[in-house]
Each structure stands twice: as C-alpha cells, then as structure tokens.
ZAMARGU-4260 file (C-alpha; in steps of 0.2 Angstrom, whole numbers, plus 5000, padded with zeros to 4 digits):
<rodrens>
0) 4971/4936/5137 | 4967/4918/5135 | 4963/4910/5120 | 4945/4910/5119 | 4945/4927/5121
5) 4957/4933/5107 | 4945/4919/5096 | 4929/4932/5101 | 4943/4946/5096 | 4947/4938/5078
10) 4929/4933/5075 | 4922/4952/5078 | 4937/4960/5068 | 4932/4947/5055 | 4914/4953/5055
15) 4918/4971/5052 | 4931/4967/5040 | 4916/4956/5029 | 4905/4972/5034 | 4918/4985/5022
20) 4922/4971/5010 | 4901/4973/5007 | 4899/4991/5007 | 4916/4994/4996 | 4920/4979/4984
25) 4909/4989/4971 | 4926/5001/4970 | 4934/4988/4960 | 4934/4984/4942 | 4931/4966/4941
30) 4949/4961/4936 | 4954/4971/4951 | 4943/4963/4963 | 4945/4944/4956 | 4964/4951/4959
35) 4960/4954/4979 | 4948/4939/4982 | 4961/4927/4976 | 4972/4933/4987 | 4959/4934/5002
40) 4958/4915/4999 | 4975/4910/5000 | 4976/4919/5016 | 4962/4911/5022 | 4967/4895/5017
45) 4987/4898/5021 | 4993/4896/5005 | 5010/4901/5000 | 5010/4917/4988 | 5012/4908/4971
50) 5003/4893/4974 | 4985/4895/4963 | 4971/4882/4967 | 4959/4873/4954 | 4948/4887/4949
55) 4930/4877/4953 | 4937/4878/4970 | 4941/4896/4970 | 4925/4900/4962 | 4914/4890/4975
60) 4924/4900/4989 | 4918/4915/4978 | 4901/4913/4979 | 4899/4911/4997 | 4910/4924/5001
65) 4898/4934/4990 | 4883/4927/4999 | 4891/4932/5015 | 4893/4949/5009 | 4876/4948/5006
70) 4871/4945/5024 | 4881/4961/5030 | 4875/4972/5016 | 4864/4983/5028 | 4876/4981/5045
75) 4885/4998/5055 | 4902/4992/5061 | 4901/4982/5077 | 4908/4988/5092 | 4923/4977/5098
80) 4923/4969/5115 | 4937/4966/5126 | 4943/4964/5143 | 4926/4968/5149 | 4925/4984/5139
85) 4917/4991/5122 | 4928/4998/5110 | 4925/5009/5095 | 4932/4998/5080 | 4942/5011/5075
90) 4950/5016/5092 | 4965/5007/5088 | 4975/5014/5104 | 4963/5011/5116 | 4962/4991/5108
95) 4981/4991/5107 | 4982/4997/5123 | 4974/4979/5133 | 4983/4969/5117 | 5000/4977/5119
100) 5006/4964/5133 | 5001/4950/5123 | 5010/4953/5107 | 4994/4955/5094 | 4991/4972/5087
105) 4975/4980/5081 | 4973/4992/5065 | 4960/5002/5059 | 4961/5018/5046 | 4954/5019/5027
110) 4961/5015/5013 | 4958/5017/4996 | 4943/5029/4993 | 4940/5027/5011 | 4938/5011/5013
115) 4939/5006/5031 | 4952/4994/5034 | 4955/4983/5049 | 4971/4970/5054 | 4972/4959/5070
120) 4990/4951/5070 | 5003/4944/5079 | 5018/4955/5083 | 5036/4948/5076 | 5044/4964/5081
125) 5045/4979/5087 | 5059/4995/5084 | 5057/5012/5082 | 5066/5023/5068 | 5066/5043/5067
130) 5055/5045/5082 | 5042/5031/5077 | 5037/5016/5082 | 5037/5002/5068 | 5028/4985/5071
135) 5033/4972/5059 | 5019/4959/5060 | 5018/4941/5059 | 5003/4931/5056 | 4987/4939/5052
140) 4973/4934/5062 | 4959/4945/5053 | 4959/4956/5038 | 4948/4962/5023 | 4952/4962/5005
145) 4966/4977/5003 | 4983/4966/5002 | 4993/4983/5011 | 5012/4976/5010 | 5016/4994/5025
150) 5003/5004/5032 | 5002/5019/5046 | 4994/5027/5062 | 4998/5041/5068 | 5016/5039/5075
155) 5015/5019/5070 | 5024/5011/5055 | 5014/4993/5052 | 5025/4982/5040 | 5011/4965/5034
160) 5024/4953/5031 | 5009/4940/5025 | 5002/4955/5014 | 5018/4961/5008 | 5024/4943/5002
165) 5007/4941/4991 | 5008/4958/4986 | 5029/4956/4981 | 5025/4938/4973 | 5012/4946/4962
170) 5026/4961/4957 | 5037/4949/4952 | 5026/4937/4944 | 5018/4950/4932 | 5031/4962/4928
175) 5030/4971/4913 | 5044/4969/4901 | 5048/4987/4905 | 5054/4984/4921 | 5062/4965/4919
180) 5083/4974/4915 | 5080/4981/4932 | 5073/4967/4942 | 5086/4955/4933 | 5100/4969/4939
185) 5093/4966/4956 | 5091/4947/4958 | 5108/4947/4950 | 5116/4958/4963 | 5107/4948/4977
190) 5116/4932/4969 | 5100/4924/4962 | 5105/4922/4944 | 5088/4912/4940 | 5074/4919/4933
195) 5062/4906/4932 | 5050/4904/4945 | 5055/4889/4955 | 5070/4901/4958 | 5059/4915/4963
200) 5051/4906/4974 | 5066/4899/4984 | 5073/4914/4986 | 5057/4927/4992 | 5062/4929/5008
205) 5080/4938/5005 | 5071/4948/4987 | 5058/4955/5003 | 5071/4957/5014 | 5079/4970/5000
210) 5063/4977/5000 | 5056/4978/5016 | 5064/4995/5019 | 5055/5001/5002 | 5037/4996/5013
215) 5043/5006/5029 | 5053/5021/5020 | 5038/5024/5009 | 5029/5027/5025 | 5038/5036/5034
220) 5040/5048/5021 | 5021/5047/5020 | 5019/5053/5039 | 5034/5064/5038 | 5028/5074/5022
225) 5022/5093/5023 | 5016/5096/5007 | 4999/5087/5005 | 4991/5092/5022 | 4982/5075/5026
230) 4968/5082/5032 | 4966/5091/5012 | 4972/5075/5005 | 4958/5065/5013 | 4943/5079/5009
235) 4951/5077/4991 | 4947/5059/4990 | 4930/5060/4998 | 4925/5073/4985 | 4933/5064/4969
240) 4929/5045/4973 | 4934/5033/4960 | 4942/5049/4948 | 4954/5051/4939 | 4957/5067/4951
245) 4956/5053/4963 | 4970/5042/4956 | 4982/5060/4952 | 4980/5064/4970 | 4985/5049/4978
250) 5002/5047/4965 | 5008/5062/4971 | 5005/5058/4988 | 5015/5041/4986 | 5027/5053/4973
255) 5031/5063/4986 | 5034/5052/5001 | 5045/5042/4990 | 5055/5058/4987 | 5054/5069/5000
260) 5069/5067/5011 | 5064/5056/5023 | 5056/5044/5012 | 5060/5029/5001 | 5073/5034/4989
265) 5085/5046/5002 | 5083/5031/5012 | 5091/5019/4997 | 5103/5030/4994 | 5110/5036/5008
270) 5113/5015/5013 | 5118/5013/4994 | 5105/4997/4992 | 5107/4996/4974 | 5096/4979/4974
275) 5082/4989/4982 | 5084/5005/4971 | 5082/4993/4956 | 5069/4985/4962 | 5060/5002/4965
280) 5063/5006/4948 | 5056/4987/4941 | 5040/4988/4950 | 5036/5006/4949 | 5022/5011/4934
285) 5004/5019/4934 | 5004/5037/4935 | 5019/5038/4948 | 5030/5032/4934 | 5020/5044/4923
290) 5024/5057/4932 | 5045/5052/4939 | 5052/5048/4921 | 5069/5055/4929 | 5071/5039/4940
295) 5069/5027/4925 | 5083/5038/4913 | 5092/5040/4927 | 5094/5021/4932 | 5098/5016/4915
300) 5115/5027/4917 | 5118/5021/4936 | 5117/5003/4928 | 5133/5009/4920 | 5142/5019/4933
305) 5134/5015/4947 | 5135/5036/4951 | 5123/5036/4965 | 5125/5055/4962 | 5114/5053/4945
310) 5099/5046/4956 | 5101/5061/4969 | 5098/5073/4956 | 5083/5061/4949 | 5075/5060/4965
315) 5076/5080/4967 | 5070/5085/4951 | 5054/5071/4956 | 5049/5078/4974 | 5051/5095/4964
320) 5039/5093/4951 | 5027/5082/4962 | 5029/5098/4975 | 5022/5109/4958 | 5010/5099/4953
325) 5004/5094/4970 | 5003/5116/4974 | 4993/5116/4956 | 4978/5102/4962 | 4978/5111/4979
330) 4975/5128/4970 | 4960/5119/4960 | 4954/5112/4973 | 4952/5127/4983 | 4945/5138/4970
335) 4934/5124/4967 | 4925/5123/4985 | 4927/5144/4986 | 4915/5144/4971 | 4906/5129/4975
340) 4908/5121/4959 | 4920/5105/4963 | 4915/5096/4945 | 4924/5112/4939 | 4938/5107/4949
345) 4938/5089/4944 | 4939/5092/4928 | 4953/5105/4929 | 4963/5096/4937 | 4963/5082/4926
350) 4966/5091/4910 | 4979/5102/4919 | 4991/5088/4927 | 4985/5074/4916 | 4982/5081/4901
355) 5001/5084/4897 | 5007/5069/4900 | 4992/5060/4889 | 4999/5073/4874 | 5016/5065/4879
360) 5010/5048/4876
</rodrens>
C-alpha cells in the first residue's frame, strides 16, 4: 500500500468518522461535548495532552467543525475502498486483513449509546495475552470524538496510546480531592515526589506505563466476563438510551470486568502493582465508585499495611454485589420485554439499584 492510497484510506475513515460525530454529538451535555471537541483539536492539531490553546482559536475550529457536521447530517456511512475492493466500514477483519502487512490497524464497533466508532492507526506492537491478540497502537491517522484510552473486537485488545494519554492527563489534571492521598501514594511510589504540573507532565510516560495494564486488563476482563451476556447488554442500551438504566448498566459492566478474575484488579494484584492499584483507586468515581465502596476502605488500610490480602477480599465482595445487582437488572429487564412494558422496567431498575445508594447519600 503506497502512500497515496492509505491518504484515500484516512480521508474516507475520516468522513465516516464526521458522519457519527453528526448523528451522535447530541448524546452529550454541553460540558461533555466541549470536553471531547477540545481534545478532537489537539489531536488534530498534535498538541501534547496539557497544552490548551487561546480560546478564540479553539472556538473558530468549533464552528467549522460544526458546519462540517452540518454537511454530513443526512449521509449513511460510506463504504471504504481498498486494494481494488469495497469494504463494509464496520468489517474490521476483512479491512485489517489488506492493512495487516503494513502495520496500520482499522477499528470499527459502538460505543457509548451506540455510537459507531472508527480508528485508522499505526501499529507499535503487537503481543498476545490469555489467548488474545493486543495491538498497542501508535499514531492515530483517523478518529471521531470518543477519547477510548483501550477498546475490543472480538478476540482483539486495542490499547490508543494518543487517546489514553489525553484521556490520563485529563485524570490527573482534574482529580477530585477524594482521590489526590491515592494518586500522591502513587507518584510517590514511582519516585515523582512532585505534584505540580510541570512535574506531571515530565513524567507521563512512566505514570501510563503504570497504567497501561489498567487499559488492557479492564478489557480483557470485559471480553472474558459471563455474566452480562453482551448480546443482552447491547439490547439494554438500545432500549434505555441516555438513562439512568443506561448509566447502571454500563457500571456494572465496567464493575465486573474490573473484578471478575481475569480483569483489572486480579491482574494488579496478582503482579503486586501497588502504583497502579492506587491509581485505580485515585481515578475511580461515578456510579462504579458508588457501587465498589469496599475498594476505597479497603485502600485506606492497605496504605498502612500494604496487606494485599485486604484488597482480595475487596475485589470479592465487589464482583459479588455487581454479580447481584447485575442478576436484579437482568430480571427487570426480562420481565419488562415479557410484558411489554420496558418504561416499567426502566424505571424499576433505577429505584431498585439506585435508589439505595441515593438514600445512602
């Protein structure tokens, strides 16, 4: 594949990507989507993770992205040509099947609500790890709006090293104050005893190598999980978009492949990585920290005693109450299409998992 011919790939993945950025940027609160435009620009424009242009600029960039958008409001995803062929956009395997050779990989999936997704990257590395394949990629030649730091298809583990830099700055830039004893606990056991930026910034690449094995772990366990059957999981989300049965469902899916034994927190402690488990327990909030309150006790004795044997027993009773709730939102849901009254079941399942936790608060 010559060079022209990967520049015709990037541009088409590029038009499908501006295609789903038009249909789905309306998911998004506006906070959320300023959040994921700003770090669509410094992509485009290579801009290291922390460094934040004048805001006229950004908000000229804004508008004809928008306008853009505007252009592709009505479009179906475009077939992808290649090698003389017409690919499906979302027949990864057959595109990654003429790219292989070359080093560039090609994803396609959904996302969040559905959101289609698309990546056309370069190819750092390649390894495989209980029986799958994980490609760390290098620089992205095409992507949408989602900033995915790890992502999978079907037997492939995709670790965005672009995406999950951005996505890590932004962690460590606007942690809470929760979750700053943890992330000092961690920068102090990589030898970075500065806080301040500039120090954060000289050191990102070994604060993601600690963390890199969170991004691959997390999917793996993901992939590897048998209690929220995918195929459920995905009806779930089509029929609660942009829900707070929506939101439970997809923390206890990340819950469980976090804590199910071939996921993220097995893998931290079976290769004792106590800068990566505290920097699991720095960045973890939402409802998953909602509903894994035994990770955050549990650190605070292991900062003491570092008795890895305290997190075990954490990480159990969290893949065992995720296991519960996650059986309670699949009963809903089923009673709910067997009387054909899913608002029924949307609600229930908010005031049955939810509700707790809000009388908690």
């Amino acid at each position: 594949m010559d060079a022209q011919e990967l520049k015709n790939l990037t541009r088409q993945v590029l038009q499908n990507c501006d295609i789903s950025d038009a249909y789905h940027s309306g998911l998004y609160s506006i906070c959320g989507l300023a959040l994921r435009l700003r770090d669509l620009y410094k992509w485009e424009n290579r801009l290291p993770p922390w460094e934040e242009r004048d805001s006229s600029e950004i908000l000229d960039w804004i508008e004809a992205k928008e306008t853009r958008w505007e252009a592709f409001a009505e479009n179906e995803y475009k077939e992808l040509s290649l090698g003389g062929k017409n690919f499906d956009p979302f027949d990864s395997d057959g595109i990654n099947a003429v790219l292989g050779p070359h080093n560039i990989y090609y994803g396609a999936g959904y996302a969040h609500s559905l959101k289609p997704t698309f990546i056309l990257a370069e190819v750092d590395d390649k390894t495989r790890s209980k029986g799958f394949s994980i490609y760390t990629l290098g620089r992205e030649l095409a992507r949408d709006l989602l900033t995915i730091p790890a992502m999978s298809q079907n037997d492939r583990i995709l670790l965005r090293q672009e995406s999950a830099n951005l996505f890590l700055w932004d962690k460590l830039f606007y942690i809470k104050k929760s979750g700053r004893p943890a992330l000092y606990l961690a920068l102090e056991h990589l030898g970075i005893p500065d806080k301040d930026p500039a120090a954060l910034r000289q050191h990102l690449p070994e604060i993601f190598a600690a963390v890199k094995d969170t991004y691959i772990y997390h999917e793996l366990g993901e992939i590897q999980d048998t209690t929220f059957d995918r195929q459920i999981w995905r009806e779930m989300v089509a029929a609660f978009p942009f829900s707070p049965a929506e939101f439970i469902a997809r923390a206890l899916k990340d819950l469980l492949a976090d804590t199910n034994q071939y996921g993220t927190l097995h893998h931290i402690i079976q290769q004792r990585q106590t800068a990566g488990l505290a920097f699991y327990v720095a960045f973890i909030d939402g409802l998953i920290k909602e509903f894994f309150p035994e990770i955050s006790l549990a650190f605070k004795e292991f900062s003491g005693s570092e008795d890895w044997g305290v997190i075990e027993q954490a990480v159990a009773d969290g893949y065992q109450n995720a296991q519960q709730h996650t059986r309670l939102i699949l009963d809903i849901y089923r009673k709910g299409l067997k009387t054909d009254n899913l608002e029924w079941a949307e609600t229930e399942i908010q005031k049955r998992v939810l509700g707790k936790y809000l009388k908690k608060s």
